[in-house]
N, C-alpha and C positions, 0 to 999 in steps of 0.2 A: 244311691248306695255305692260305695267306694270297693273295684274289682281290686280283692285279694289274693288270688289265685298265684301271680309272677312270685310272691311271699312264700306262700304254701306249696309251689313247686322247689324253692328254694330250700327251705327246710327241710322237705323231704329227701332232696338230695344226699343234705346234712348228715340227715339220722341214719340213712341207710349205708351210710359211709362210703358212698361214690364220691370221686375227686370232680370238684368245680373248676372248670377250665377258666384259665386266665383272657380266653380268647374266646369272646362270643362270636357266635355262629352270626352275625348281622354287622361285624367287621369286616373292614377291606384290608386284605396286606397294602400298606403301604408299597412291598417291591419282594416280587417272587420271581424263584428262579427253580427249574427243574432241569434234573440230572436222571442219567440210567445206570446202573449195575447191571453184571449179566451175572454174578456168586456173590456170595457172602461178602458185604464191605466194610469199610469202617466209618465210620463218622467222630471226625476231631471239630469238639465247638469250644473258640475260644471268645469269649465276653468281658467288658468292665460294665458289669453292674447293671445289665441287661437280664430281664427273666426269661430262661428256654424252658419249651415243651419240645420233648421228643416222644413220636407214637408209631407203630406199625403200622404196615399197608400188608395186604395182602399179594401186594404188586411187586414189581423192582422197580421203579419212580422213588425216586429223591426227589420231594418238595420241600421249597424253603422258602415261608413266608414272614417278611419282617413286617412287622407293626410298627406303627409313631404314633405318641402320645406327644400334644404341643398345648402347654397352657393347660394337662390334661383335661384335653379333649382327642377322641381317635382322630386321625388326619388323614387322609386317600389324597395319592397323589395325581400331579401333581402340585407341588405347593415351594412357592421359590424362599421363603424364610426357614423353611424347615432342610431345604436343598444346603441353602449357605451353612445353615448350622452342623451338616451331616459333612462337612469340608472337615470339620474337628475329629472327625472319627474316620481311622482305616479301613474301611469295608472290603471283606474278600468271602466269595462264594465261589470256590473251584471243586475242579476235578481231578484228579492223577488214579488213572486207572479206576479202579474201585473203592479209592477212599474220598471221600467227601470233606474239605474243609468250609469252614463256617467260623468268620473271625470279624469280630465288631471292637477294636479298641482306641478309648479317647485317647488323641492325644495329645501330650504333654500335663501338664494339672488345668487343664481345662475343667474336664470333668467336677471338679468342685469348684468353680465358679460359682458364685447364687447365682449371676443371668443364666447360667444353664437350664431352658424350660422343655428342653426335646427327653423323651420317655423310648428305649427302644425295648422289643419283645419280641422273641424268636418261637414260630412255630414249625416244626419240623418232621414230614413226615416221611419215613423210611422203610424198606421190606423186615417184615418182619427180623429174618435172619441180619444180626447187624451189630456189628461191633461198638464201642459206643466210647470216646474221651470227651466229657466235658467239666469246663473250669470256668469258672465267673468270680472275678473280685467283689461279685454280691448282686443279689436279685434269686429270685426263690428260680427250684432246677425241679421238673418234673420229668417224668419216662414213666411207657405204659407198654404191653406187647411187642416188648424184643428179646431177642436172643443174641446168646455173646457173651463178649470180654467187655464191662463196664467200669470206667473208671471217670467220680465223680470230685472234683475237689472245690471247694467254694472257701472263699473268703468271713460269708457272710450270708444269710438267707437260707428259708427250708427246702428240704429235698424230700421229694414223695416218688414213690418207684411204684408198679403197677403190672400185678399178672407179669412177668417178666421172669426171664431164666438164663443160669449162665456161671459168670463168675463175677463178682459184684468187693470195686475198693472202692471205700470212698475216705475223704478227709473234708474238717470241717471245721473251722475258727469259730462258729455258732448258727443258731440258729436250729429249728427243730427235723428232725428226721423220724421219715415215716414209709415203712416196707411192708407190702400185702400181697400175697401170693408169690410169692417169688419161689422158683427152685433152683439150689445150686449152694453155693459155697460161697458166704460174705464176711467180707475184712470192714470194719466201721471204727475211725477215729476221729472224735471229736470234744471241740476243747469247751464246749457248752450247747445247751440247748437239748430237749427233751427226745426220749428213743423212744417210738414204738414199731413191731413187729409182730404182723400177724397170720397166721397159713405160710409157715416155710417149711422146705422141705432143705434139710443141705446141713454143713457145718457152717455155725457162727459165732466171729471173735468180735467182739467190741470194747474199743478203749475209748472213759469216756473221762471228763477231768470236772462232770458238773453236769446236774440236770437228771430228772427218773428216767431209768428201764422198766418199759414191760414189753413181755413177750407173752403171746398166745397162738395155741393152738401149734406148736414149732413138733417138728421131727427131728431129728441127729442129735448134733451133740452141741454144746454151747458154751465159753469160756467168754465172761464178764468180765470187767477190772473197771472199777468207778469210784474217782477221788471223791464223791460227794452224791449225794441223792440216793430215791429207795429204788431195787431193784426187784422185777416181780417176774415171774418165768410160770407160764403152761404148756407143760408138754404131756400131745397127743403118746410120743413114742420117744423114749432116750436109746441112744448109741453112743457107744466109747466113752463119752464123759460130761457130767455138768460140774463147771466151775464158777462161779460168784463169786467176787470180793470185793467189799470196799472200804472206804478209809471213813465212811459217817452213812450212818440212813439202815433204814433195814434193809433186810433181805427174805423174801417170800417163794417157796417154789413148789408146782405142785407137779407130783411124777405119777405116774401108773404104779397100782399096787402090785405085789406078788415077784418083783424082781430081785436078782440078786444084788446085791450093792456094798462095796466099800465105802462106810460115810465117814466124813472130819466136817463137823458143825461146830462155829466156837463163835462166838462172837456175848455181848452184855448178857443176854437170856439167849436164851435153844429150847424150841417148844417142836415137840412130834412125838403122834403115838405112834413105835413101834414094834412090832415083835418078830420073835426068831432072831433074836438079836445075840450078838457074842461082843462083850466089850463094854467101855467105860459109861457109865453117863454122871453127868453133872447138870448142874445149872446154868454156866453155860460153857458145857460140853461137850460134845454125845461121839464117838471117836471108837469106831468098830467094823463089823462085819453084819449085816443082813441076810437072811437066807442062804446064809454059805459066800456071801460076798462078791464079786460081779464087777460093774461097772461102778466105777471112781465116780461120787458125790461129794465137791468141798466146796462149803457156803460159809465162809467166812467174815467177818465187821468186826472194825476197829470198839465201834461201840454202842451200833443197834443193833437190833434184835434179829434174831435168826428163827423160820417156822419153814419145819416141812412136813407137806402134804402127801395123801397118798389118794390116787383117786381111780377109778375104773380105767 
């Protein structure tokens, strides 16, 4: 009988919506390097096309463990083909003070050669308290238990954020994006590829030019703008303002009942039951005051459907 268990531990990771690390625990860094902080630092990682994990320690230790994939196959060093090939790439692991750089980039157009078979992946692990710049021309960006100033840009490949808190920009030419538990205040612009956000606490902007929003379980205030795709919002608790708009796709939100609220709802259809209402309604209308009026609601589509909820 054929052991299924490594399947069904997999799965269940899945459904429980834990993040699967790119880095199994039964890999060797290819070439680690450790560093100390004695406050609060930063860490700059700059990549072509390299996938980074960055995670918290409980410690002040900076570890920095590189991976190779050759022939994808993992490779421990060391190994003199995979040495010559690593001549093509600039490698720097320093220190200045309390900031940590970490910079893998090919050079010249090597990097899109076909003979190109070396695979690099950054594992990263830093004190919790920890500032955070990272940019990769492409390969998926994870981070999980830090604190800071985060700023994320990619080329290409998804970004997943984790338990983490702070102030959070990111930008994004595609690929999918994905934020859970975070608190703090996030800036998110991307030019494709799918948004989700789940347990925040903070104000959030997202400019997105393609691909669904949903958001769950969010506190503050939220201001959307999406040239395409449907947009879906739950919030536990609104502050100051929700704003949605887009240029195609619907728009779905659902808010706590019994508040006061300014609404502007227009878009093909406008579906909500409301009362204590003062003000217009249409078909697809709805443009008034709520319970004496309050916080700024405007859900807006060029030409799908607009529905707002009201829930406990």
């Amino acid at each position: 009988m054929k052991n299924h268990q490594p399947l069904v531990l997999l799965l269940f990771l899945l459904l429980i919506g834990g993040p699967v690390s790119a880095f199994q625990d039964n890999e060797t860094p290819y070439r680690s390097q450790n560093f100390t902080v004695n406050a609060p630092g930063d860490l700059e990682v700059t990549t072509s096309g390299s996938a980074i994990s960055v995670s918290g320690n409980s410690g002040n230790a900076v570890v920095i463990d590189m991976y190779v994939k050759y022939k994808g196959k993992a490779v421990e060093s060391p190994n003199s083909e995979v040495e010559e090939m690593l001549e093509n790439y600039e490698l720097d692991f320093s220190q200045n003070g309390n900031k940590i750089s970490v910079s893998a980039k090919q050079k010249g157009n090597w990097g899109w050669n076909s003979n190109n078979k070396i695979n690099l992946s950054f594992h990263i692990s830093v004190p919790h308290q920890m500032s955070t710049s990272v940019k990769s021309s492409g390969g998926s960006i994870s981070m999980s238990d830090i604190s800071g100033k985060h700023e994320v840009n990619t080329s290409g490949g998804s970004v997943k954020i984790y338990r983490s808190e702070g102030e959070l920009i990111t930008k994004s030419s595609g690929g999918s994006f994905r934020l859970e538990e975070f608190k703090g205040d996030a800036s998110i612009q991307t030019s494709g590829g799918s948004i989700k956000i789940n347990q925040m606490i903070g104000d959030l902007s997202i400019s997105s030019a393609g691909g669904s929003v949903v958001l769950e379980e969010m506190e503050g205030s939220i201001d959307v703008s999406s040239s395409g795709g449907s947009i879906k919002a739950q919030m536990n608790t609104l502050e100051n303002g929700l704003t949605m708009k887009s240029s195609g796709g619907s728009i779905t939100a659902v808010i706590p009942e019994g508040m006061g609220l300014d609404l502007d709802l227009s878009g093909g259809s406008v579906n909500s039951t409301i009362a204590n209402f003062n003000g217009e309604i249409k078909r697809d209308r709805i443009l008034g005051k709520m319970n004496g009026g309050g916080i700024p609601v405007t859900m807006q589509s060029s030409g799908g459907s607009i529905k707002l909820e009201f829930g406990n």
